[in-house]
LOMI-757616 format. One record per atom (N, C-alpha, C): residue number from 1; residue in one letter; chain; atom name; x, y, z. Coordinates in Angstrom, 1 decimal, always signed. Each point is the difference from the previous one (the first is absolute). Layout:
<sites>
+------+------+-------+------+--------+--------+--------+
| resi | resn | chain | name |      X |      Y |      Z |
+------+------+-------+------+--------+--------+--------+
|  NUM |    A |     A |   CA |      X |      Y |      Z |
...
+------+------+-------+------+--------+--------+--------+
</sites>
This chain:
<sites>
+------+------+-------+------+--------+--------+--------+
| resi | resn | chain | name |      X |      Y |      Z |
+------+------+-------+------+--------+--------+--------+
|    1 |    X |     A |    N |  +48.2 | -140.4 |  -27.8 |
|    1 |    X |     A |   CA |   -1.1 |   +0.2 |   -0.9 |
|    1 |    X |     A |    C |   +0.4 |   -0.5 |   -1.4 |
|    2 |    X |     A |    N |   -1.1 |   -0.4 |   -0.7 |
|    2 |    X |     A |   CA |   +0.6 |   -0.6 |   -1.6 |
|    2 |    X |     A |    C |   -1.5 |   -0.1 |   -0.7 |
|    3 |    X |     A |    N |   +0.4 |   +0.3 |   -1.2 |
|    3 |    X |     A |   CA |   -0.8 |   +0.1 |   -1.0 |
|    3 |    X |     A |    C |   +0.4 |   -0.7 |   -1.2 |
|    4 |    X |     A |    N |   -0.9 |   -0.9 |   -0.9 |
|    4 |    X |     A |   CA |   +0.2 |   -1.2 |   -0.7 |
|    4 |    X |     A |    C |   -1.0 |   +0.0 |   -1.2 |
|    5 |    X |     A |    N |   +0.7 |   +0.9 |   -1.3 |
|    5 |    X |     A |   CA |   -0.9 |   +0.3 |   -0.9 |
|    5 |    X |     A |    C |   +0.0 |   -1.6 |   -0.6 |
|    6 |    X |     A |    N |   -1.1 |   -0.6 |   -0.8 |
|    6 |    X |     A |   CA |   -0.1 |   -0.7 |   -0.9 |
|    6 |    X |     A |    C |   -0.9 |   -0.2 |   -1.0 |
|    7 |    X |     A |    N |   -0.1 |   -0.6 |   -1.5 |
|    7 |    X |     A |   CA |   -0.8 |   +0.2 |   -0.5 |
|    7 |    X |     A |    C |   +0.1 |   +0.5 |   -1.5 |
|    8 |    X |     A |    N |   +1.3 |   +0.9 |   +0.2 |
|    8 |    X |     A |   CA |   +0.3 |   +0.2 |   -1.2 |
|    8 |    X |     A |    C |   +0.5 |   -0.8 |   -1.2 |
|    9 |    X |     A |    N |   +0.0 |   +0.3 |   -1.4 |
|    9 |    X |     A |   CA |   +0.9 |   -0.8 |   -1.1 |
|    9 |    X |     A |    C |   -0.1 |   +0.2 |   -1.5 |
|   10 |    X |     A |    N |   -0.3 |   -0.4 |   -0.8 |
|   10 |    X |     A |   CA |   -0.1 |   +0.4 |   -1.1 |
|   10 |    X |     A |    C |   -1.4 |   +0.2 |   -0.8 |
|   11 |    X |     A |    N |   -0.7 |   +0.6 |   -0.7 |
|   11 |    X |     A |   CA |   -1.2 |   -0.1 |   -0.4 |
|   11 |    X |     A |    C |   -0.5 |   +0.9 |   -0.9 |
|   12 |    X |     A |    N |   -1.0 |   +0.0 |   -1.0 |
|   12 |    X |     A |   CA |   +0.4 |   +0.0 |   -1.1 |
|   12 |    X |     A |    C |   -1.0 |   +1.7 |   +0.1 |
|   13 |    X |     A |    N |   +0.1 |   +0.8 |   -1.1 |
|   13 |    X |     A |   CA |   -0.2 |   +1.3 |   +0.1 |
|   13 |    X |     A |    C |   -2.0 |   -0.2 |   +0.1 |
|   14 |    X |     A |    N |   -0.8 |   +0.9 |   +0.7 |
|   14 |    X |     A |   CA |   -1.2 |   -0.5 |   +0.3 |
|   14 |    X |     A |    C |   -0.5 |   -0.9 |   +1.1 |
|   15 |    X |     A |    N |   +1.1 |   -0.9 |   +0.6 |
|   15 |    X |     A |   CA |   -0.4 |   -1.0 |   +0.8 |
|   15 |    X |     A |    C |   -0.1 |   +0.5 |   +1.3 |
|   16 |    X |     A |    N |   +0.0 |   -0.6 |   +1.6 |
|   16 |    X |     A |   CA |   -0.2 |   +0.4 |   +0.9 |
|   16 |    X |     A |    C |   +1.5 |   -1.0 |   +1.2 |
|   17 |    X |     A |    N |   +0.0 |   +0.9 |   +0.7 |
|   17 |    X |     A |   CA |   +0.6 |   -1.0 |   +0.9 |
|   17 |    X |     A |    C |   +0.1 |   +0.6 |   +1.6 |
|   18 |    X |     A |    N |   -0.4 |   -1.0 |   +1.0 |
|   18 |    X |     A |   CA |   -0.5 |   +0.4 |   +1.5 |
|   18 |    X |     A |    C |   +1.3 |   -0.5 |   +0.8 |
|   19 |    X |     A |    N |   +0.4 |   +1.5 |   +0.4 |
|   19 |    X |     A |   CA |   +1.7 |   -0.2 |   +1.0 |
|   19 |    X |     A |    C |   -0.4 |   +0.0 |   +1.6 |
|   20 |    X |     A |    N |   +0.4 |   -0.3 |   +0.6 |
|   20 |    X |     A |   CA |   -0.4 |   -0.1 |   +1.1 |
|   20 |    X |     A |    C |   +0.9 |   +0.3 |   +1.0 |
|   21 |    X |     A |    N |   +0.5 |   +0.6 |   +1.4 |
|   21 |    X |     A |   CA |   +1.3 |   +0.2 |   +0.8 |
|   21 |    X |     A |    C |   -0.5 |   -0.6 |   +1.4 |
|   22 |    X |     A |    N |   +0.4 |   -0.8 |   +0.5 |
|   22 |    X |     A |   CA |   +0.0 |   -0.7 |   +1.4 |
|   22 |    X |     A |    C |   +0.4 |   +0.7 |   +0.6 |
|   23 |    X |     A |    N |   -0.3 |   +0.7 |   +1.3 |
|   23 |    X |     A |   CA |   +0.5 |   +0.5 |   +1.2 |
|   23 |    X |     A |    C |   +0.1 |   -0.2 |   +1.6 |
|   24 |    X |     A |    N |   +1.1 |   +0.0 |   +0.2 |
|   24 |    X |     A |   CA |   +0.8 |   -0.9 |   +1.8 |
|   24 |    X |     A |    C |   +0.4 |   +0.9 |   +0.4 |
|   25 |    X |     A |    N |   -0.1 |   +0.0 |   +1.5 |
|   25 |    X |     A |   CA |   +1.2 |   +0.6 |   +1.1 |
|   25 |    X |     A |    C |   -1.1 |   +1.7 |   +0.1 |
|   26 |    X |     A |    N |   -0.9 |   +0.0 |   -0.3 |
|   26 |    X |     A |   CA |   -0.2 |   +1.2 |   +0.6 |
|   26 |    X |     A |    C |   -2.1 |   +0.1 |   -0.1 |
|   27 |    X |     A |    N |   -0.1 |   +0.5 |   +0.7 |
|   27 |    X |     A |   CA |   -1.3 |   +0.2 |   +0.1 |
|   27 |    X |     A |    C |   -0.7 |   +1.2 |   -1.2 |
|   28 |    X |     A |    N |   -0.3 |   -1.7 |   -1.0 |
|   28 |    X |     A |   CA |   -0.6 |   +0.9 |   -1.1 |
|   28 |    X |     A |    C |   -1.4 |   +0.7 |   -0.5 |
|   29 |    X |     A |    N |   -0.7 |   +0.0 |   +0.7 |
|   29 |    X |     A |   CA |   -1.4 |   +0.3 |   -0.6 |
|   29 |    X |     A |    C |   +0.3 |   +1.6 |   +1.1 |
|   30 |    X |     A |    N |   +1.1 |   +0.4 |   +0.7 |
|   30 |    X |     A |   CA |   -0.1 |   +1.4 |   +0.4 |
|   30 |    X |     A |    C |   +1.0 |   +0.4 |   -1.4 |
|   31 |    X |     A |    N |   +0.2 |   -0.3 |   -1.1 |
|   31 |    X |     A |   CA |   +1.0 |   +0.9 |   -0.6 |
|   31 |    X |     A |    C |   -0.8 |   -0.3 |   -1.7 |
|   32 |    X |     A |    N |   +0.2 |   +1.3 |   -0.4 |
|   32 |    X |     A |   CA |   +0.0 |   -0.2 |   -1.6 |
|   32 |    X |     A |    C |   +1.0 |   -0.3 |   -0.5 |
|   33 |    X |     A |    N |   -0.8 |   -0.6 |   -1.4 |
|   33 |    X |     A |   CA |   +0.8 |   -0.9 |   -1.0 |
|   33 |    X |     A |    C |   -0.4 |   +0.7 |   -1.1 |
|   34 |    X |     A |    N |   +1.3 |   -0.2 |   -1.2 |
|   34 |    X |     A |   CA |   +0.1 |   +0.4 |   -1.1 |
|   34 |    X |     A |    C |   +0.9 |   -0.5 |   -0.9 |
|   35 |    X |     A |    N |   -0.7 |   -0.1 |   -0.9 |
|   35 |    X |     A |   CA |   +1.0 |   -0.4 |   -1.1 |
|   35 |    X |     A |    C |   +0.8 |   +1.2 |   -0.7 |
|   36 |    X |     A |    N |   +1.4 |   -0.4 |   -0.6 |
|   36 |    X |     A |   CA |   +0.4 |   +0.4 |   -0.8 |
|   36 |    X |     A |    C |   +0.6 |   -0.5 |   -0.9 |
|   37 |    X |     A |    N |   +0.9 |   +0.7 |   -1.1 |
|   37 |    X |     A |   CA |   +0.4 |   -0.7 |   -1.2 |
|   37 |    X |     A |    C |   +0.9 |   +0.7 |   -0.8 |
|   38 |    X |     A |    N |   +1.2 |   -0.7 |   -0.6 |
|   38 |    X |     A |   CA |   +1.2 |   +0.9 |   +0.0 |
|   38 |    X |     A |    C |   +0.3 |   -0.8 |   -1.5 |
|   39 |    X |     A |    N |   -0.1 |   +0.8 |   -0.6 |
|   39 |    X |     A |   CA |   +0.9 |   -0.3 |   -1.6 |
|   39 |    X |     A |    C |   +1.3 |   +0.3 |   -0.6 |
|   40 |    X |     A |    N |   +0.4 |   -0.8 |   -1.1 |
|   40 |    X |     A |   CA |   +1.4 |   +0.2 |   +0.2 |
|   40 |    X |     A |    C |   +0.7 |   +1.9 |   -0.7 |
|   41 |    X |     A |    N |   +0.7 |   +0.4 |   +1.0 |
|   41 |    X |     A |   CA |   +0.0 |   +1.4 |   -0.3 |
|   41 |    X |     A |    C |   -0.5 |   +0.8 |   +0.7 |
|   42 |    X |     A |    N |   -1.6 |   -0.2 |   +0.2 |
|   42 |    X |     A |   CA |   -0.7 |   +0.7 |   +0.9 |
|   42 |    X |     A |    C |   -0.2 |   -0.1 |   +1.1 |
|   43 |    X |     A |    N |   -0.4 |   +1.2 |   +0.9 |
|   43 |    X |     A |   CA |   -0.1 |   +0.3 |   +1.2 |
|   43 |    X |     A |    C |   -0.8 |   -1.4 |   +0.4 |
|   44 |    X |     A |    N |   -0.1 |   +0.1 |   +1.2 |
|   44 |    X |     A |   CA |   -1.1 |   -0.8 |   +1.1 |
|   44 |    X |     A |    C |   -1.3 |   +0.4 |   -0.2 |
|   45 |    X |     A |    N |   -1.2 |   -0.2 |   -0.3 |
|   45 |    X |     A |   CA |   -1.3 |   +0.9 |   +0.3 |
|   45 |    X |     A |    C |   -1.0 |   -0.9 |   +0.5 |
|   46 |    X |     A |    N |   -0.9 |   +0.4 |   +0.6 |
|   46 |    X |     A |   CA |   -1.2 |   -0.3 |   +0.7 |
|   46 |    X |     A |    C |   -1.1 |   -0.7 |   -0.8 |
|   47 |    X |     A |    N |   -0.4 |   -0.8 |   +0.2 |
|   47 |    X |     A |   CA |   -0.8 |   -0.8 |   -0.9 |
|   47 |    X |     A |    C |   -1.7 |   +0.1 |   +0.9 |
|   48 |    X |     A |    N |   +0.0 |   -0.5 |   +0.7 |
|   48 |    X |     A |   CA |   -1.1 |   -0.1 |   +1.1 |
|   48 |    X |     A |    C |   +0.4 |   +0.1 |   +2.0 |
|   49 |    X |     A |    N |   -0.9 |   +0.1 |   +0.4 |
|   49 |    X |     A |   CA |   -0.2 |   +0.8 |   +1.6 |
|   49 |    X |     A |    C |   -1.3 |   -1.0 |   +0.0 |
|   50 |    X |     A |    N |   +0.0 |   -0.7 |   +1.2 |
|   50 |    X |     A |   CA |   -1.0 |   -0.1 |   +1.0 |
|   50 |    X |     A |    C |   +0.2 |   +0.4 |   +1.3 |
|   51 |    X |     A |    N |   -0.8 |   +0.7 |   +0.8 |
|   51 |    X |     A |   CA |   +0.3 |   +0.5 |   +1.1 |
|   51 |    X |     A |    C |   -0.5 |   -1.2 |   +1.1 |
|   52 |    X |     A |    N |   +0.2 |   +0.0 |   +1.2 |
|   52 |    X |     A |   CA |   -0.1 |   -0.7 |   +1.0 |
|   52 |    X |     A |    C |   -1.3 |   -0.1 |   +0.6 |
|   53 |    X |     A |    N |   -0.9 |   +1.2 |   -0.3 |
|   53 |    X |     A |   CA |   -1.5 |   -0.2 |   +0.4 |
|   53 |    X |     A |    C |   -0.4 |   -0.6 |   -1.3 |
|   54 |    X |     A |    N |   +0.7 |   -0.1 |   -1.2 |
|   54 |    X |     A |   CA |   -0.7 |   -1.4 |   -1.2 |
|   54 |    X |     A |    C |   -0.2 |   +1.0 |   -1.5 |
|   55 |    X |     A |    N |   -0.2 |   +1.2 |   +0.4 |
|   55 |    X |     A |   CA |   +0.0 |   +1.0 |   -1.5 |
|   55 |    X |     A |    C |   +1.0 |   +0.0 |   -0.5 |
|   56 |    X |     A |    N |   +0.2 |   +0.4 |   -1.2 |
|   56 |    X |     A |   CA |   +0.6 |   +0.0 |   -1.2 |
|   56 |    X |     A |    C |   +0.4 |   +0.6 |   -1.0 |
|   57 |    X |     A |    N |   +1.2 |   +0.3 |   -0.3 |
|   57 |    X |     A |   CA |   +0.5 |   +0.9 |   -1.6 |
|   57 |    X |     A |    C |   +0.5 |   -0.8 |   -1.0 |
|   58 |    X |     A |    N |   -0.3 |   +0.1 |   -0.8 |
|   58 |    X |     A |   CA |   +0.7 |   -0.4 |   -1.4 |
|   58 |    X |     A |    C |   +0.4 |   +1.3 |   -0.8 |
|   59 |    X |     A |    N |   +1.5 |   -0.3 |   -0.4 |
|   59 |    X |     A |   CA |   +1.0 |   +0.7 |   -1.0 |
|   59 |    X |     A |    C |   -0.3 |   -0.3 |   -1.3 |
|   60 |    X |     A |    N |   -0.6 |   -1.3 |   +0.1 |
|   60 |    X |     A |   CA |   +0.0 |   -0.5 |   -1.8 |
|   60 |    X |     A |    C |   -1.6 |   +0.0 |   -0.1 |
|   61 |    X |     A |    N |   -0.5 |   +0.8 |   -0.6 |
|   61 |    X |     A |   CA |   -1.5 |   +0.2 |   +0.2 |
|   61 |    X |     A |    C |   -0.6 |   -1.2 |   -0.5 |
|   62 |    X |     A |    N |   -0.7 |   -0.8 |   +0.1 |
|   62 |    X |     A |   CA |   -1.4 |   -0.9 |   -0.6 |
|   62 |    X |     A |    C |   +0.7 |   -1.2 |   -0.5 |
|   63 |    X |     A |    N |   +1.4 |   -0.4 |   +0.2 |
|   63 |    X |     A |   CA |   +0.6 |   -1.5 |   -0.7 |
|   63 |    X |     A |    C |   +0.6 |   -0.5 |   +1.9 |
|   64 |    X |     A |    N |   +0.2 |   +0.8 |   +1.0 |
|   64 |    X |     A |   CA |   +0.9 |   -0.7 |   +1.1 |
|   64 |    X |     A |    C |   -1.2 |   +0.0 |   +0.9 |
|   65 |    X |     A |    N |   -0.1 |   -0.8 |   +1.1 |
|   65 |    X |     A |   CA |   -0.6 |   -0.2 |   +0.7 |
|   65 |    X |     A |    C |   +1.0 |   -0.2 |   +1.9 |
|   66 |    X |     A |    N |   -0.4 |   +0.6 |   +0.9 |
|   66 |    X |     A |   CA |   +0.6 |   -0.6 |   +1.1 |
|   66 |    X |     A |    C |   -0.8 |   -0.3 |   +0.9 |
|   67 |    X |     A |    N |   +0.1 |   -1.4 |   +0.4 |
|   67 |    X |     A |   CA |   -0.5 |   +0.0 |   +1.2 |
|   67 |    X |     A |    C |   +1.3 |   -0.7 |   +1.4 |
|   68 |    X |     A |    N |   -1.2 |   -0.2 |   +1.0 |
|   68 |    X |     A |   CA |   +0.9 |   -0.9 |   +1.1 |
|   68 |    X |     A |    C |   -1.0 |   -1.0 |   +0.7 |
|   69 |    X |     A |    N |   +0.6 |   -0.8 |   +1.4 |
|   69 |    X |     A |   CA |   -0.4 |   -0.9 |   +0.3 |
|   69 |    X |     A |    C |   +0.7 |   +0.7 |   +1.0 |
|   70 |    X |     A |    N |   -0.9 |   -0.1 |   +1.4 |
|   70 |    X |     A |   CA |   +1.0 |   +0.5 |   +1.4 |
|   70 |    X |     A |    C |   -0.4 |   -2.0 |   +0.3 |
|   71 |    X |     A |    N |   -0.4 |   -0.4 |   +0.1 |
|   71 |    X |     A |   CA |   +0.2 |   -1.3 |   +0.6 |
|   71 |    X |     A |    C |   +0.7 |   -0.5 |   -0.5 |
|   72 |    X |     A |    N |   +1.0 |   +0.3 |   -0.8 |
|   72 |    X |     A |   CA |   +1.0 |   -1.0 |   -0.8 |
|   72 |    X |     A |    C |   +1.1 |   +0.6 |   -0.4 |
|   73 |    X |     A |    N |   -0.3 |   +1.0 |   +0.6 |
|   73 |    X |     A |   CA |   +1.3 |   +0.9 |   -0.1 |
|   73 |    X |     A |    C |   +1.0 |   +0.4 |   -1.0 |
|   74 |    X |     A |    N |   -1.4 |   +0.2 |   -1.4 |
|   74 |    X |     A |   CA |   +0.3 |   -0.1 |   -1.6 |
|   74 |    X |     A |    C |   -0.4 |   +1.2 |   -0.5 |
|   75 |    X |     A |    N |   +0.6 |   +0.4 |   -0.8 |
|   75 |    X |     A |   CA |   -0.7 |   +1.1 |   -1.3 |
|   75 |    X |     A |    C |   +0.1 |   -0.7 |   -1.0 |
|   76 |    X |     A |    N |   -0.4 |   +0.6 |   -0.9 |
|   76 |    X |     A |   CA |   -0.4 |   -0.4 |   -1.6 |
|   76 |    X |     A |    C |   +0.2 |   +1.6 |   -0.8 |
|   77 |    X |     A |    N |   +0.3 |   -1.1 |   -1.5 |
|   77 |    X |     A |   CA |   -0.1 |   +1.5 |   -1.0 |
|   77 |    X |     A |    C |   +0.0 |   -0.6 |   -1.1 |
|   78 |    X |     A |    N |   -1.6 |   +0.3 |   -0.3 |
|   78 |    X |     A |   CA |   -0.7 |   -1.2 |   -0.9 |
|   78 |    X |     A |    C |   +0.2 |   +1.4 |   -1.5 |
|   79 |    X |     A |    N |   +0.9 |   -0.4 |   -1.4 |
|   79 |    X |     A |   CA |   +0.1 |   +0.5 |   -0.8 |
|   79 |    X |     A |    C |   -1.1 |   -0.7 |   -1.3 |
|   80 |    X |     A |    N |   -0.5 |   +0.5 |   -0.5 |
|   80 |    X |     A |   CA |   -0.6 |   -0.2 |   -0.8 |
|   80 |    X |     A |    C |   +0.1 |   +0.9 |   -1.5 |
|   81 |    X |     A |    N |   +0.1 |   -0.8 |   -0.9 |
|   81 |    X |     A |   CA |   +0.0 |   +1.3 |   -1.7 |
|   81 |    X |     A |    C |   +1.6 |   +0.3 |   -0.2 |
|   82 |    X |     A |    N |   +1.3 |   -1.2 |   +0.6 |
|   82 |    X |     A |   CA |   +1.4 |   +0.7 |   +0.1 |
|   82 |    X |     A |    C |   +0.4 |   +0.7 |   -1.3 |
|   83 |    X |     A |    N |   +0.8 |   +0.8 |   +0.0 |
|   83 |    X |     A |   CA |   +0.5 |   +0.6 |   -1.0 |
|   83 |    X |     A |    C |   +1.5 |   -0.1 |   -0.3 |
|   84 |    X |     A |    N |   +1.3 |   -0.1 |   -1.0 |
|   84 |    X |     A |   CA |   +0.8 |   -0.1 |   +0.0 |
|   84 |    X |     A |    C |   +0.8 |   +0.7 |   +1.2 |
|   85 |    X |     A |    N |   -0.8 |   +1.8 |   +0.2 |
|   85 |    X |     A |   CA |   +0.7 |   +0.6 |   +0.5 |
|   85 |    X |     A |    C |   +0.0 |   -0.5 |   +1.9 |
|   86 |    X |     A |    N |   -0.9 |   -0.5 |   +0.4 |
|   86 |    X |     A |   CA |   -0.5 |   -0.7 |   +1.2 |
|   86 |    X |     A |    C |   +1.2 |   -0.9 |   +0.4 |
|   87 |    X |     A |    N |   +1.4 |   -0.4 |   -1.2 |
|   87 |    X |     A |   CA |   +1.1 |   -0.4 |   +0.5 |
|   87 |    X |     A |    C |   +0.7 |   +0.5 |   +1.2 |
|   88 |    X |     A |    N |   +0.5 |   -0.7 |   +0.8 |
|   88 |    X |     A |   CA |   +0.7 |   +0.7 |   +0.9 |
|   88 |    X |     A |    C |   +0.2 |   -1.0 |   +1.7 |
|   89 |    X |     A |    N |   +0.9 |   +0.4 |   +1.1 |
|   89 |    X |     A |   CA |   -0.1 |   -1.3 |   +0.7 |
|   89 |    X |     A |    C |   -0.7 |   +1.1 |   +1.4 |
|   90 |    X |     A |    N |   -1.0 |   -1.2 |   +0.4 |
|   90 |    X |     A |   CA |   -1.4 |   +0.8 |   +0.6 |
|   90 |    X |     A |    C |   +0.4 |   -0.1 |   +1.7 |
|   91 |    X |     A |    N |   -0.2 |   +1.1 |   +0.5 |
|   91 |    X |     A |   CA |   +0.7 |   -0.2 |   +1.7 |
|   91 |    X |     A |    C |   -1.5 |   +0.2 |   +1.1 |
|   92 |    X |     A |    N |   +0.1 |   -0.6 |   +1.0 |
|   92 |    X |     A |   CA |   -0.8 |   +0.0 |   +0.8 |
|   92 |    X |     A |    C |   +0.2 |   +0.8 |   +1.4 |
|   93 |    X |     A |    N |   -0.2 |   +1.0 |   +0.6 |
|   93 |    X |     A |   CA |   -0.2 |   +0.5 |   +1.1 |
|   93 |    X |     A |    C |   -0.5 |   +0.4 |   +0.6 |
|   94 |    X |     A |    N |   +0.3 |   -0.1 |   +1.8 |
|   94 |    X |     A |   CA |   -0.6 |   +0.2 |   +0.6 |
|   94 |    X |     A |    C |   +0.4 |   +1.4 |   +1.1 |
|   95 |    X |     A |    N |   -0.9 |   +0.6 |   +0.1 |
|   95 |    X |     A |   CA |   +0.2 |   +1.3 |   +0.5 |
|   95 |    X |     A |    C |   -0.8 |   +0.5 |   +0.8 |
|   96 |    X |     A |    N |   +0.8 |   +0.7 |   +1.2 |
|   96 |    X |     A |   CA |   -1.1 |   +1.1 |   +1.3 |
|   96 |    X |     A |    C |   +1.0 |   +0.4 |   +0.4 |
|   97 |    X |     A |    N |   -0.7 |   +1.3 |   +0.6 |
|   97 |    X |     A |   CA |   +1.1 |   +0.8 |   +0.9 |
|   97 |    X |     A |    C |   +1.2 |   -0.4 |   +0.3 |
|   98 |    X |     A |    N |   +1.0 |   +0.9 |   -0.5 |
|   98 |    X |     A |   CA |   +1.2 |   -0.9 |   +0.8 |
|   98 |    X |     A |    C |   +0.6 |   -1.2 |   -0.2 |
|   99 |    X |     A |    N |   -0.6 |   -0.8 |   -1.3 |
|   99 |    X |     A |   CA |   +0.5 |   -1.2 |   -0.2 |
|   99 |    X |     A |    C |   -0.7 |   -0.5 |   -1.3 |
|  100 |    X |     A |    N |   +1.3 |   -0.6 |   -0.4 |
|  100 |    X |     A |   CA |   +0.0 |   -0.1 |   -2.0 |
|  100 |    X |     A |    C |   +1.0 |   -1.6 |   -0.1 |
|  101 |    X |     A |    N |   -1.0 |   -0.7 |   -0.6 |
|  101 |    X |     A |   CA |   +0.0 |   -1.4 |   -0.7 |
|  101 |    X |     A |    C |   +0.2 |   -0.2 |   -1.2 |
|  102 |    X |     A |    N |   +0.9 |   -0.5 |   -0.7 |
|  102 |    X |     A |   CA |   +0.0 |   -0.6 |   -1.6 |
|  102 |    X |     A |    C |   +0.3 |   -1.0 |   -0.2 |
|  103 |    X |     A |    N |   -1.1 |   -0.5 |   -0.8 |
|  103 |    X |     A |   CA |   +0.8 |   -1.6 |   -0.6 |
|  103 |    X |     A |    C |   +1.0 |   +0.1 |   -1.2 |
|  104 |    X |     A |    N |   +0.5 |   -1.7 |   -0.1 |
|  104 |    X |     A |   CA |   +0.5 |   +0.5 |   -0.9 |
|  104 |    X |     A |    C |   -0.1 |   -0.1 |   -1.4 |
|  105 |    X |     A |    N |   -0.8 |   -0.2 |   -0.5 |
|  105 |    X |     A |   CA |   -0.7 |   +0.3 |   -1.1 |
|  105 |    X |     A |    C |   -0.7 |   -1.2 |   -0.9 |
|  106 |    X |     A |    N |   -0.6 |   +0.1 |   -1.0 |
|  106 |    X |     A |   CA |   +0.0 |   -1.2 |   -1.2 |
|  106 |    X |     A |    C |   -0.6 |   +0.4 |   -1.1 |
|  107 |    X |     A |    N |   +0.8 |   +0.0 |   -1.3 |
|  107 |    X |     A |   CA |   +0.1 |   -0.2 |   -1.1 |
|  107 |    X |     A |    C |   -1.3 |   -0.3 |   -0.9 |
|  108 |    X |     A |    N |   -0.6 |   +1.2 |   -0.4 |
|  108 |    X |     A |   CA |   -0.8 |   +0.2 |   -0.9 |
|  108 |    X |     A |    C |   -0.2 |   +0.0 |   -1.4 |
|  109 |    X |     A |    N |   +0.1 |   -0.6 |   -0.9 |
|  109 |    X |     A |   CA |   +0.8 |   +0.2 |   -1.8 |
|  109 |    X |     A |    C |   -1.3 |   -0.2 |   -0.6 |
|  110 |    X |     A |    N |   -0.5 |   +0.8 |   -0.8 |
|  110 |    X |     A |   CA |   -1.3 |   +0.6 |   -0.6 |
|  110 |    X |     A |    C |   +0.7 |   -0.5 |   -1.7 |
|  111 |    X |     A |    N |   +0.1 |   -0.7 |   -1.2 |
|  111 |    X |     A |   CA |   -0.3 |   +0.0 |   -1.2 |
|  111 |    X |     A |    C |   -0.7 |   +0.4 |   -0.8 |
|  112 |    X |     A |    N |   +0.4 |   +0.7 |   -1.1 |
|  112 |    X |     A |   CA |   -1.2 |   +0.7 |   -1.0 |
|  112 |    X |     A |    C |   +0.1 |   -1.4 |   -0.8 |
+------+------+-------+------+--------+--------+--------+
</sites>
């Protein structure tokens, strides 16, 4: 199995930027996907959840957005309104019972 974040890079405080994680080797539209995002210092934390029947959480209320694509074997995690603090390198996983996927990351840098 493998997961293939891209999308991320530099961008200026306010702007937007759409990450995206490729997914192989395993039958993905039976597993949820989530983002997360890890700053330097800081713990790991949860950013967004889509579940496998297509519903959805967001952690970052009214600026993150997630969706997926089961024909293409994609998620997304469309940020809008970034903020300095929105720095951090963004991870993509995939998860069900009994079995845990991580990519390995990409680099998100937010400017005031």
């Amino acid at each position: 199995a493998q997961l293939v974040e891209s999308g991320g890079g530099l961008v200026q405080s306010g702007g937007s930027l759409r990450l995206s994680c490729a997914a192989s080797g395993f039958t993905f539209s039976r597993y949820d996907m989530s983002w997360y995002r890890q700053a330097p210092g800081k713990e790991r934390e949860a950013v967004a959840r889509i579940f496998s029947g297509g519903s959805s959480t967001n952690y970052v209320k009214g600026r993150f957005t997630i969706s997926r694509d089961n024909a293409k074997n994609m998620v997304y995690l469309q940020m809008d309104s970034l903020e300095p603090e929105d720095t951090a390198v963004y991870y993509c996983r995939a998860h069900v019972t009994l079995d845990d996927y991580w990519g390995q990351g990409t680099q998100v840098t937010v400017s005031s």
